[in-house]
N, C-alpha and C positions, 0 to 999 in steps of 0.2 A: 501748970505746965510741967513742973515738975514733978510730980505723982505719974502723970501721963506716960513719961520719956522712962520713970523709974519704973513700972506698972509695964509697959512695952519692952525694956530690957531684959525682965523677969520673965517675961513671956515668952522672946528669943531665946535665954537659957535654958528652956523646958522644951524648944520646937527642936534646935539643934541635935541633941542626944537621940532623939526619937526617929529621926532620917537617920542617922548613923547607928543605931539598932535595926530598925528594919530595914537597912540597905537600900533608902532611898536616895537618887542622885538629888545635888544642891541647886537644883535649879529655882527659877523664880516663880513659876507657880506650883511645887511643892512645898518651897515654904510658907506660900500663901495659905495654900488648903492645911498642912500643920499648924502653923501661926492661928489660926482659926478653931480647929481643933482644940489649942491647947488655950484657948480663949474663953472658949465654950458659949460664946454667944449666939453660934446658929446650931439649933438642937437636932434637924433632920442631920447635918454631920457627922454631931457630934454622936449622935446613938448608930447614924452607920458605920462610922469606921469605930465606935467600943464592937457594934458585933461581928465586923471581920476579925478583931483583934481577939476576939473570945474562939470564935469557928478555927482560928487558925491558919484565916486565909493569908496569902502573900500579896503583899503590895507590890504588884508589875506595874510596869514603865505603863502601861495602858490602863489599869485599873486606877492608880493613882489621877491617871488627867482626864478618867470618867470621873470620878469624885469632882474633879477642878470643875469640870465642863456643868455637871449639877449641880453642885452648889455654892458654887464661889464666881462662875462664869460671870460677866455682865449680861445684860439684855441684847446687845449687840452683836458680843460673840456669840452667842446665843442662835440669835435670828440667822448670823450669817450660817454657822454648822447645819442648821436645820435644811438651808436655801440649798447648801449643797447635797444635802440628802434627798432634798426634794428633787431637784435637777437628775442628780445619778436615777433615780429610781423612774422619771419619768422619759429618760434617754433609754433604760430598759427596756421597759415597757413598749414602744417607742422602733427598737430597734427588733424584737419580735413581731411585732406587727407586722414591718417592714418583709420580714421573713415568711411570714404568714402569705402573705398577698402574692408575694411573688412565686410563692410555691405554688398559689390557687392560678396561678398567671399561666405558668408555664401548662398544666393540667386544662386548661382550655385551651391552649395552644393545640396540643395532641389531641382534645374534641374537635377543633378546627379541620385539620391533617385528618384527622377519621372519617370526617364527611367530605372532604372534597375523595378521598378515594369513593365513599359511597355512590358519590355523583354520578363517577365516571362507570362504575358498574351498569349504571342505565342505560346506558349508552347500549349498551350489550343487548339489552332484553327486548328488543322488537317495536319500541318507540321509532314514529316519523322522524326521521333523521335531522330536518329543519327545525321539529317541535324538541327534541332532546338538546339537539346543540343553543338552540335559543334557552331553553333552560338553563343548562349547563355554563353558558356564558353570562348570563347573570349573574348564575348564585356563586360560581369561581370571583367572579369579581367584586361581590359584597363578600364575599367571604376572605377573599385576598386582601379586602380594605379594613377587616376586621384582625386579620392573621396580623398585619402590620402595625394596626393599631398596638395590638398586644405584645409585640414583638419591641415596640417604642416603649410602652409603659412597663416593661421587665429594665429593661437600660435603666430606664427613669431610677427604678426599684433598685437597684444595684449602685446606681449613682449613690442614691439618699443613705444606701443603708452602709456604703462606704465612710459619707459624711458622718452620720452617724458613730459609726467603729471610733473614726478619729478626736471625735466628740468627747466620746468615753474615756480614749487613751488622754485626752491633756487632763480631761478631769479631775483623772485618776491621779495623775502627776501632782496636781493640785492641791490634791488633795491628803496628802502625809499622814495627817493626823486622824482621820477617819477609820472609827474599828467597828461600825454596826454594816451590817448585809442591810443594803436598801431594798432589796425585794422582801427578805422575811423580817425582818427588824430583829435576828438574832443578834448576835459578837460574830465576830469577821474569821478567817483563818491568822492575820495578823494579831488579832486579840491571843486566841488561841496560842499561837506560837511563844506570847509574849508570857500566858500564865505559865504555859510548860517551863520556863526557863526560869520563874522567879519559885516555884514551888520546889521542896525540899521534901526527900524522902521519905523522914521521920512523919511528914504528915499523909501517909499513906494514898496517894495519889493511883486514880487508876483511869483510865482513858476509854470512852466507845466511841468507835468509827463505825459510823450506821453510813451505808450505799442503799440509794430505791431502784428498786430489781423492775428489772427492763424499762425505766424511763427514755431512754429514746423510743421506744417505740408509742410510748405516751405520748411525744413528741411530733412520732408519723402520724398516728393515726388521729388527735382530737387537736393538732397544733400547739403552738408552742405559749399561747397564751394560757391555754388551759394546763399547761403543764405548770406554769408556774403558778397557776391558783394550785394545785399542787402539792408543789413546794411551801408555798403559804401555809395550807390545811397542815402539812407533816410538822411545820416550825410552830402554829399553836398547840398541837397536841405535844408535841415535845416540853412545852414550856409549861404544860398542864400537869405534864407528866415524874417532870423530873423533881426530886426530892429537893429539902434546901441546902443538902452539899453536894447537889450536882448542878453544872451551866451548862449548857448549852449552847453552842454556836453551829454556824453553816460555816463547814471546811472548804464548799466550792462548787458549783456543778449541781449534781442530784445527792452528794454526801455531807453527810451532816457528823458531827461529833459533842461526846459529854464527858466533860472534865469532872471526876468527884474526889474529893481528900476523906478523910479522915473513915476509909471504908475497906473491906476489902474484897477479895479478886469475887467472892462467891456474891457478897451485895451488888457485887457491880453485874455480875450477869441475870443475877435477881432482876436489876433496874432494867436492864439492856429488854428480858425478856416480857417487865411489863411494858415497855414502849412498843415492841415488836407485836404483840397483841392489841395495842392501842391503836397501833396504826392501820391493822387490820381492817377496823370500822370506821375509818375516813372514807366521807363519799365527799365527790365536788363537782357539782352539780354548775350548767352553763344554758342561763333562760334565751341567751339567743339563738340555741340551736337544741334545746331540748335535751340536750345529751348526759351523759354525767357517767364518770370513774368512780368505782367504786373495789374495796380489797384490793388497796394497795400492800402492799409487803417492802418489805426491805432486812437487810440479811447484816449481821454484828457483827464486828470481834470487838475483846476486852485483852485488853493488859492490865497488867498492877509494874509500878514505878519500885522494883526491890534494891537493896545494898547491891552497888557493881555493877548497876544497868547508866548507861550514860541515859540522858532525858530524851533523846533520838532514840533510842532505844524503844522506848514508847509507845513512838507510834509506828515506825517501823514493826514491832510486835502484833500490838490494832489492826496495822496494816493487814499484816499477813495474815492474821485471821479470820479476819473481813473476807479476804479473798479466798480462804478455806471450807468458809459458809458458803460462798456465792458455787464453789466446785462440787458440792452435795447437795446443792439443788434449790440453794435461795433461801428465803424464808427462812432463816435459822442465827442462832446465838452460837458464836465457836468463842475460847471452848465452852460444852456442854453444863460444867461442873468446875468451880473452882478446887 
């Protein structure tokens, strides 16, 4: 017992100094996943965090309780984290559908509306006045029972997709600790946000804010579930794509962003510009309607993080560059040339 407690003492000595070098807060399961660490008895750890410590990554408040949640997690936690990804990702899915149908809802509404005006056009053309109006009063009335019908199951649709909305919002609440995008399975805007803040200058940090050019109209034209097979196809190829000091995350929406260190402003548009070509040859093809997207595009800016830039600065920069490609015509890396 005693070897144990001495053996255990020795090993808080060595976890202690290690959060207070890399600026990690004392909480209870960063000591744990240190503790561990400097124990060395579980070797997927311990060789992941020796090669973030060689790369020169930064231990963020989120990177740190992805390690926890890998390999120190119980099975419990575990199952529950998963359940909620599961849930976000099928309330998704879920709530475009919802969107879908009711779009499709409406547009036979106005087929409806189109043929009762066609109806009444008959009337006009030299038809027995008894034989038209007996027609006429038929098909107004099946079609009135129809119009209504659709007119009840839009409500319906609006109702659910309400339910829905609010579904998402407590989840979300719920949900605090959650840093993966459940539709692509990248790192979150949260994540992002969290490496920006823990990364340090000196390790030469530079940012792509990638937007996909004209995505709503992805949207209009093949619906919104296809838009997010999509979104899928852009977040494999990004993850195929990118080097192993760059990550990758979905910043939101249809834009996506890649965090790289130890590079600079011209590798970084190097990288930007082979994804931009990558993406080029994404097709995403849909067997229930035969249809398929193909040359997608999406348009870059890059920053580099220099002496005297605040870490907003950043993206703020990305930003605006981003929006300097999308103003010359899309499809493009700004700037051009580091």
């Amino acid at each position: 017992m005693s070897d144990s407690l001495d053996q255990s003492f020795k090993t808080l000595k060595q976890t202690i100094p290690l959060l207070l070098k890399h600026k990690i807060p004392a909480i209870p399961t960063n000591y744990a996943l240190w503790y561990a660490y400097v124990e060395n008895q579980n070797n997927e750890l311990h060789e992941e965090i020796e090669r973030a410590l060689a790369d020169g990554r930064p231990f963020s408040d989120i990177y740190t309780q992805e390690l926890y949640r890998k390999h120190i997690a119980d099975k419990e936690e575990l199952s529950a984290w998963q359940l909620r990804q599961s849930v976000e990702a099928m309330l998704t899915e879920f709530s475009q559908t919802v969107l879908d149908t009711q779009n499709n809802t409406e547009g036979f509404k106005a087929s409806m509306d189109t043929c009762l005006d066609d109806l009444n056009k008959v009337e006009k053309e030299g038809w027995s006045m008894d034989e038209v109006m007996k027609l006429v009063r038929t098909m107004v009335k099946e079609t009135q029972l129809i119009r209504n019908s659709t007119l009840d199951f839009a409500t319906a649709l609006k109702t659910a997709e309400k339910e829905v909305s609010q579904l998402k919002r407590e989840l979300e609440k719920s949900q605090k600790d959650a840093f993966y995008d459940a539709l692509t399975g990248l790192y979150n805007r949260r994540y992002l946000d969290s490496e920006i803040q823990a990364i340090d200058v000196s390790q030469s940090p530079c940012l792509i804010m990638i937007d996909v050019d004209y995505f709503k109209a992805i949207n209009d034209k093949y619906g919104h579930q296809m838009g997010d097979r999509v979104l899928k196809a852009i977040a494999k190829r990004l993850q195929e794509k990118c080097k192993a000091n760059a990550i990758p995350f979905r910043f939101g929406g249809e834009e996506f962003a890649v965090l790289m260190r130890d590079t600079s402003l011209a590798e970084a548009i190097h990288q930007a510009e082979v994804i931009r070509r990558a993406l080029e040859k994404v097709t995403v093809y849909d067997r229930r309607t035969n249809r398929s997207i193909d040359g997608v595009t999406a348009s870059f800016g890059v920053a580099k993080l220099d002496h005297g830039m605040r870490r907003s600065d950043l993206l703020e920069t990305a930003d605006r560059r981003l929006y300097e490609a999308k103003r010359l015509g899309r499809n493009r890396v700004m700037p051009m040339q580091g």
